[in-house]
N, C-alpha and C positions, 0 to 999 in steps of 0.2 A: 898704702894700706887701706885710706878711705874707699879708694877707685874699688880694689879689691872686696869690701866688705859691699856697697855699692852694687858690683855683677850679684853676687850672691845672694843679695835679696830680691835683686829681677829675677833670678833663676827662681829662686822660692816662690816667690809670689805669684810666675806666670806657670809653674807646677802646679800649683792650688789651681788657679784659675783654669787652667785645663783641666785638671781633675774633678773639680765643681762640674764645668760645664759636660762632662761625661756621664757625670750623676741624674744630671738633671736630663740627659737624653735615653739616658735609662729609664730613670722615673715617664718620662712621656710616652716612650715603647710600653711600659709595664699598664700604664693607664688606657693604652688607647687597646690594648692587649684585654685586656678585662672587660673594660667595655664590650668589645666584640663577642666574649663567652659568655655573658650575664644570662643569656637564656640558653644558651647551647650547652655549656657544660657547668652545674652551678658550684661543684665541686672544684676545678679548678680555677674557679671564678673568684670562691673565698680564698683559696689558698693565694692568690695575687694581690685579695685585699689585705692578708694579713701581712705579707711579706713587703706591700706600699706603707703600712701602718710603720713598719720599722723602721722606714725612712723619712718619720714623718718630720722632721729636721730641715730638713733638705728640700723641701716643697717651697715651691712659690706660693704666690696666692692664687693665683690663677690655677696651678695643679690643685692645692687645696678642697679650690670647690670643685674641683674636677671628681677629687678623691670622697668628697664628702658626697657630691650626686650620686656615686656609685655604692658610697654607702646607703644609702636612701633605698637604693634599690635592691640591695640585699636585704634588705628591714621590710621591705614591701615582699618580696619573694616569699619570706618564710611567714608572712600573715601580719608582721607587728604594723600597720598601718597606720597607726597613732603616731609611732615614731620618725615611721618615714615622711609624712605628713611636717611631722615641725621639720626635720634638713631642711625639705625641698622649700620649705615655706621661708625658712632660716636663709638660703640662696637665692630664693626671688626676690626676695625685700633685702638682700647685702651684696650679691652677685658681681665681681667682678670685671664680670664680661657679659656683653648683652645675649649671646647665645649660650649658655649656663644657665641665665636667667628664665628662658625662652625653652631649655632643657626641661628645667623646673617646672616653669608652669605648668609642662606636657603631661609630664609624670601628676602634678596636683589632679590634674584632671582625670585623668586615669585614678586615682584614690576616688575623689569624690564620688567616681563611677562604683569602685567599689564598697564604699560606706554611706550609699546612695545619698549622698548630699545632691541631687540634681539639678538644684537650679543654682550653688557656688559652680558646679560643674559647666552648664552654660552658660555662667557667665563668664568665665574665665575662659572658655571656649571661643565666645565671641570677640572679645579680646585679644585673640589669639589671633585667630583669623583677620580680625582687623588691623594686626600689626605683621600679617607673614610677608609681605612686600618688603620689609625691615630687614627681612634675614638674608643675607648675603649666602648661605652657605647651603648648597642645595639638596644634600643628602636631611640638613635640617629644617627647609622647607617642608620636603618630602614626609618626613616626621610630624610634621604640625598639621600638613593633609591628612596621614597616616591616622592620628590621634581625632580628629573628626570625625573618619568615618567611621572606629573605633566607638566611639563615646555613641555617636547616635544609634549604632547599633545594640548598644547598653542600654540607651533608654526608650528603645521600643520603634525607634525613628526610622527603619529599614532602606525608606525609599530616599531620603537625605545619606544614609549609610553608605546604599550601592550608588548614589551620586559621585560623593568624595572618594568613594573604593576606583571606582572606575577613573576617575580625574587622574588615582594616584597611579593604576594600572598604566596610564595613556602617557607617563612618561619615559619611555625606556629607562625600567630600574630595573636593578641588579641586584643581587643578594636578600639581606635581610627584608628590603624597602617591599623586594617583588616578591618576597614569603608572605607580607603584611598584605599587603594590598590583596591578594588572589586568597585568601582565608579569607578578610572583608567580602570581601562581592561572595563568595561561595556561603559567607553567613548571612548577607541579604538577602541571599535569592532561598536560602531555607526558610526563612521564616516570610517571605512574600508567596510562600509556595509556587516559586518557578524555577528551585533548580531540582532534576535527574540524576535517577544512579547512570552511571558513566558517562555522564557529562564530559565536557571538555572545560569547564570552570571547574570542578571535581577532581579530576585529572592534573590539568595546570598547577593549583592550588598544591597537592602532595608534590609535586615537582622541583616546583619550587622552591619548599620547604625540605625537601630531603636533600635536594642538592648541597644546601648550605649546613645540613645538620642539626635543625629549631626543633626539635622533638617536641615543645610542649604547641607551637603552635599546626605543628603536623597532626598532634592528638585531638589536636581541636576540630581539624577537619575531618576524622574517622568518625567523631561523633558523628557528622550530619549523615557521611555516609551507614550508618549502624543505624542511627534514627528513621532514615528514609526506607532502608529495609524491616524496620520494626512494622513502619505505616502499611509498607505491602505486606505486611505477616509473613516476611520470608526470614522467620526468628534464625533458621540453621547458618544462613550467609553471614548477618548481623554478629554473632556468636563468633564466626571464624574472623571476620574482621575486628571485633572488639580483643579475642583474644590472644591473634596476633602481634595487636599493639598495644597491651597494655605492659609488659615487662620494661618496655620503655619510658613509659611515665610512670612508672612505678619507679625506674631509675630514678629520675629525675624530680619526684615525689613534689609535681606540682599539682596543688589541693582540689581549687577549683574543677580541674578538670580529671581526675582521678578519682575522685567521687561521683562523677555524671558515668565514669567507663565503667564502676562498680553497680552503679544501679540500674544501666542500660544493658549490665549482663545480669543481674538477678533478673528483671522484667524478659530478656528473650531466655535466659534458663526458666521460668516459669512457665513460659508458654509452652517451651519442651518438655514440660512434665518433669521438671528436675528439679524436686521440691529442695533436696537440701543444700546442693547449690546457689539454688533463686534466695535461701533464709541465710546462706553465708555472705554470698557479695552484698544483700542488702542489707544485711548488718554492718558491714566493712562501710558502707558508703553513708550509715548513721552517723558511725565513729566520726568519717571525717567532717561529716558538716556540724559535727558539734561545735556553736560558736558560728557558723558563718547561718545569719539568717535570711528568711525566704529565699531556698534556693529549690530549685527544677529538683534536684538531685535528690534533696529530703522529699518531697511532695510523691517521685518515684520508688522511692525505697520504703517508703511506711505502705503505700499503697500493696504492693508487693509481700511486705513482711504479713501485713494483714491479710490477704489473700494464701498466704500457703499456713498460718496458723488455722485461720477458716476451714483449710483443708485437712488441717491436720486435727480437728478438731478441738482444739481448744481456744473454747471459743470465749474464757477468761482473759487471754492473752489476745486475741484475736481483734474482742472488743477494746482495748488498750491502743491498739497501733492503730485502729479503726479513728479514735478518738485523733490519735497524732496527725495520718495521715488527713483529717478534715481542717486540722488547726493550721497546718501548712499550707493545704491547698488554700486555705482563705487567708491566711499573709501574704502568699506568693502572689495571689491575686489581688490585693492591696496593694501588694508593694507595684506591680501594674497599672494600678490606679495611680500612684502619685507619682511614677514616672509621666504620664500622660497628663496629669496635672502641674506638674512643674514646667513641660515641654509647653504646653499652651498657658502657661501664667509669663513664660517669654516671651512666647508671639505674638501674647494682647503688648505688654512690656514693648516692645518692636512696634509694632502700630502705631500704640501709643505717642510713642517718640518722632513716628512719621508725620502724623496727623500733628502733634505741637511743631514739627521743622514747617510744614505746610501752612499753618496757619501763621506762624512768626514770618513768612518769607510774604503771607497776603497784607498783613500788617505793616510790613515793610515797605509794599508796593501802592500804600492805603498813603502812607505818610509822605513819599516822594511824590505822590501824584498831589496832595493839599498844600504840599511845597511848590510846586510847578504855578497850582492855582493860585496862590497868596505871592508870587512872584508877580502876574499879570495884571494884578487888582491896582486899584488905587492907594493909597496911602489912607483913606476913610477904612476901606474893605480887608486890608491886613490890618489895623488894628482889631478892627470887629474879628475876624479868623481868630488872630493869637489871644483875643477874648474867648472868644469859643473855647480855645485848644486847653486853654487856661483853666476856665470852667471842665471842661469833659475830664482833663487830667485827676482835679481836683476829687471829681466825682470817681473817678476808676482808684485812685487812689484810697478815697474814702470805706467802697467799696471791698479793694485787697484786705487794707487795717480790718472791717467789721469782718468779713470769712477767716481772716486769721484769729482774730478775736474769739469766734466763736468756735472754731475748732479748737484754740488754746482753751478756753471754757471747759469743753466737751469733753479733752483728754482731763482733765484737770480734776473733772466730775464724776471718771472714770476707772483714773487711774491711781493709785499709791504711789505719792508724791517721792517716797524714800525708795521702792524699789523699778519704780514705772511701769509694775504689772498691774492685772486687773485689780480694785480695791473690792470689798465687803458689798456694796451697793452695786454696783455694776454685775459683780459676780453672781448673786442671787437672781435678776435677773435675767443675763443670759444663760444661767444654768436652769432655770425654768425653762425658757426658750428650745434649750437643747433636749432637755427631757419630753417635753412636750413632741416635739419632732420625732424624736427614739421612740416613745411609745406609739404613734400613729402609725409609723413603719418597722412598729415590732421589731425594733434594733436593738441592741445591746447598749448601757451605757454605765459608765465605770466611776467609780470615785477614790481618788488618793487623795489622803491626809495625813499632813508631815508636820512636826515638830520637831525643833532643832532642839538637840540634847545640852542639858545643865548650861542652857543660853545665859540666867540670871548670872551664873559662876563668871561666862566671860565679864558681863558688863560691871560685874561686880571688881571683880580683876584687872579690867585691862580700858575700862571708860565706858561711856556709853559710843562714842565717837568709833573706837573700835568693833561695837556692836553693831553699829549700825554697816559698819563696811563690810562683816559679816554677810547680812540679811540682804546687802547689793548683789554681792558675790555670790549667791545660795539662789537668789533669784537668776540672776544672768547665767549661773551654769545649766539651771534644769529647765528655761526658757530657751536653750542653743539646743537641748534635746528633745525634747516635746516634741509634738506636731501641731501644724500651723493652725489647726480648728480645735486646738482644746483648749478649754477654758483655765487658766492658770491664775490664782489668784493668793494675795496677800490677805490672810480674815483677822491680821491682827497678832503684833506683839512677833512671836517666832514661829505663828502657826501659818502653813501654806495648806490649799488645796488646789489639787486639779481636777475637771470634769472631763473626761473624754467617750465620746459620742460613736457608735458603733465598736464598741469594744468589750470586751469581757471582762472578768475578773481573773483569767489566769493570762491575758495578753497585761493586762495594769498591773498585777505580778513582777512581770519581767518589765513592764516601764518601771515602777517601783524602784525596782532594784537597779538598775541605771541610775535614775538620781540616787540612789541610795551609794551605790558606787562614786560618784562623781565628788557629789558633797563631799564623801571622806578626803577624796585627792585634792581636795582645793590647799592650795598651799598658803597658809596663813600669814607666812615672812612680811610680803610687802606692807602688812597692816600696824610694821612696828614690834608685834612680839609673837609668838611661837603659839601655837596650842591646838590639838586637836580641833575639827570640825564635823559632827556626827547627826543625824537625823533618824529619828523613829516612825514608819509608816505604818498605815493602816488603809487598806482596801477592802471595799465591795464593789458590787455590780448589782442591776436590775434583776437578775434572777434568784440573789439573796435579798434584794430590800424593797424592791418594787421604783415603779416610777415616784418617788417622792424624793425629794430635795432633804426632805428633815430628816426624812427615814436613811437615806443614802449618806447624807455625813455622817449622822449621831452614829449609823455602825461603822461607818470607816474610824471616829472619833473612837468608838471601843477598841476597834483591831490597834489602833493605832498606843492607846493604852497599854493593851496588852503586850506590845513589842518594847515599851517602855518597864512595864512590871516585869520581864523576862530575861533582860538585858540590856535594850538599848540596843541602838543603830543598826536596825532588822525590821525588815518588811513583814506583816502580819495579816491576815485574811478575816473578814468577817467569819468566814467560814469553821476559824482556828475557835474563835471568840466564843462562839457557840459550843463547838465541841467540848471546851473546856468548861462549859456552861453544863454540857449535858455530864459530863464526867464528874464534875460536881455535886449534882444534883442527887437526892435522897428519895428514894423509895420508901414510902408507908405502906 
């Protein structure tokens, strides 16, 4: 009866175990399945994620992150970037496998490119490269070239782009690897202005890409060919090949580049005299880059809109998009700037690191050669040496202590000790500094002033020790979004200001409202207890207050007022401040 009871739970057990092991070779089909569709078909891409999700039981950890990367990248696809952002970040720093991790990074970098973080992007970049010898697995080598050439041609870097484009071209690859690569080289050589309509890179490129079925990164390459025909003003060809292809990314409703095919047919239906055509696509191509900023696509489409209102005379509306189109072309061209600024704040970074390897490796060769000498000497002349060495140590030591010393001073002298940004003395200042500079070159320069809402409430509530991690946190969020030359400062108690230098009042507007944004999302839990976080703003700029420091806060200090007398946790304009001033005001 034992023997008996005995078979039949071998039987049972090696059931399960077979049927597990079926599960999970499903589950591996279904993932590596999905994988393959995530840009070919994005439809039944999700439909695989959803149908992995109901097996999510049954995943190892290894599938896991498999399932979770790919989640990532449906969170990336439909725009949410924030979130794909934390997975992938969540799998670099947990990752159970060293090529997951290596997946991750790819994709991080790829985001930074899109939320122009560009110099987390080179750095993780370099990184990257510094460890692709690591990767055993050569379609994800290929990937990590793939993403290089990728990234640098994101941030303006062409001739490094069709470097890595070609490197990746030169391996006989197949499919997806050899759709990437021949779009890279066919996007370097457009913007180094040396690729041709019917090119054989041009050619290749669609080939490549149709064969496998990448619709979006096929649409990528119609662009150049639509834009290289705009250059010769052979609008008619342009037109036929835009709108040939675009019911396909239309399909596939990827933003990016679905927005550039709607305003590269408003721009050649304009030049065809098809006004209400040219006011239709370039409306459609507003829509979409609502939310995605400085991009080609806006700068094109307002340019256009303002042009056929122009023509249409109304020149109310005309003057409006006129307005749009100038604010975009100068982001877009900013945003320009600090691609190229962040690329060369790496290569001094790089240098730098050479020139310290070089002089540590002289240093080195300084000390074996006074070792050689102090070996030959007498027993009189190595003590006198190891005197010497004694003494010079003492002295370089001395030395380090006092440079530290005075740097630890400096910051100290500088900084607000509670949030480590600029303090009240410092900030006044280098905001003279910066104005002074603004007004000599007739620049624009901006001022936000925040206050955190019913601050006393917390400390009253919940300690001052709570408060205080507050004002860390308030600090360190809208210091991660700022830009690296504005002046960001602590004036005391819960009040912050920032100064930023070539900027307007409706660009500090929209920074505004980012911190304003951000502030509310900070999650309060880790501090011990629960409770909203809210901040009231107030902006001007030098065109409402003038080049003055006093004059420039005390109105940001009003606007900021005013978003406080109105409601609370809303950004306000000097401009508001005024108005409300003039609507007030009595007639005798």
């Amino acid at each position: 009866m034992i023997k008996l009871l005995l078979v039949c739970f071998f039987i049972s057990f090696t059931s399960q175990s077979l049927a597990s092991s079926d599960v999970k070779l499903e589950i591996d089909s279904l993932l590596a399945k999905a994988d393959d569709l995530r840009s070919k078909d994005p439809q039944q891409f999700n439909e695989l994620i959803l149908k992995l999700n109901s097996l999510n039981n049954n995943l190892s950890s290894k599938q896991e992150d498999y399932l979770e990367y790919l989640k990532g990248y449906q969170l990336a696809f439909n725009g949410d970037f924030n979130q794909a952002e934390l997975v992938w970040e969540r799998i670099s720093a947990k990752g159970s496998t060293t090529e997951i991790k290596f997946r991750s990074n790819l994709s991080l970098i790829n985001i930074y490119a899109y939320t122009k973080e560009w110099s987390k992007g080179l750095s993780f970049l370099e990184e990257n490269l510094k460890n692709l010898h690591l990767i055993n697995n050569p379609e994800l080598s290929q990937l990590g070239i793939s993403a290089a050439a990728i990234f640098y041609n994101q941030i303006g870097q062409y001739e490094l782009g069709l470097k890595f484009a070609n490197q990746l071209d030169s391996l006989m690859l197949e499919g997806r690897n050899l759709c990437v690569a021949r779009h890279q080289i066919a996007e370097s050589k457009f913007h180094l202005k040396i690729l041709k309509l019917g090119s054989e890179d041009i050619n290749n490129a669609i080939a490549s890409c149709s064969l496998i079925n990448e619709p979006v990164w096929q649409s990528a390459i119609h662009t150049f060919r639509a834009r290289l025909m705009i250059n010769n003003k052979d609008y008619k060809s342009a037109l036929e090949v835009l709108t040939n292809n675009v019911v396909e990314i239309e399909r596939v409703n990827y933003i990016p580049i679905l927005s550039h095919f709607y305003a590269l047919m408003a721009k050649a239906y304009l030049a065809n005299d098809n006004q209400l055509k040219a006011k239709v696509f370039g409306q459609k191509s507003i829509e979409l880059t609502d939310g995605m900023s400085n991009t080609e696509s806006e700068v094109i489409a307002y340019d256009v809109l303002y042009k056929v209102l122009l023509n249409e005379a109304d020149y109310e509306s005309a003057l409006m998009y006129y307005i749009k189109f100038a604010e975009a072309d100068k982001a877009y061209f900013d945003d320009l700037k600090t691609k190229y600024l962040a690329f060369q704040l790496a290569q001094h970074k790089a240098v730098e690191q050479k020139v310290q390897i070089e002089l540590l490796n002289k240093q080195n060769k300084l000390l074996q050669a006074s070792q050689r000498l102090s070996e030959s000497e007498t027993e009189n002349n190595r003590l006198f040496m190891a005197l010497l060495i004694m003494v010079i140590s003492l002295l370089a030591i001395a030395a380090i202590r006092s440079n530290r010393n005075q740097k630890r001073l400096k910051h100290l002298a500088e900084h607000d000790s509670l949030t480590q940004i600029y303090n009240r003395g410092h900030f006044t200042s280098a905001a003279q500094d910066a104005m002074q500079a603004c007004q000599i070159n007739q620049d624009d320069i901006s001022c936000i002033l925040f206050d955190l809402d019913k601050f006393k409430t917390i400390n009253d509530n919940y300690g001052h020790a709570c408060g205080d991690w507050v004002l860390k946190n308030v600090a360190s969020t809208c210091k991660n979004i700022g830009r690296k030359n504005d002046i960001f400062a602590r004036l005391g108690g819960e009040e912050f200001c920032v100064i930023l230098s070539r900027c307007d009042a409706n660009t500090a507007m929209k920074v505004a409202e980012d911190y304003r944004k951000a502030i509310a999302e900070i999650d309060s839990a880790p501090s011990g207890n629960t409770f909203p976080i809210t901040a009231s703003f107030g902006v001007t700029d030098s065109r409402l207050s003038g080049y003055s420091l006093e004059a420039l806060t005390g109105h940001a200090d009003n606007a900021m007022y005013l978003a406080k007398d109105t409601g609370r946790n809303q950004v306000c304009s000097y401009r508001d401040v005024v108005a409300a001033d003039d609507s007030n005001s009595v007639i005798i």
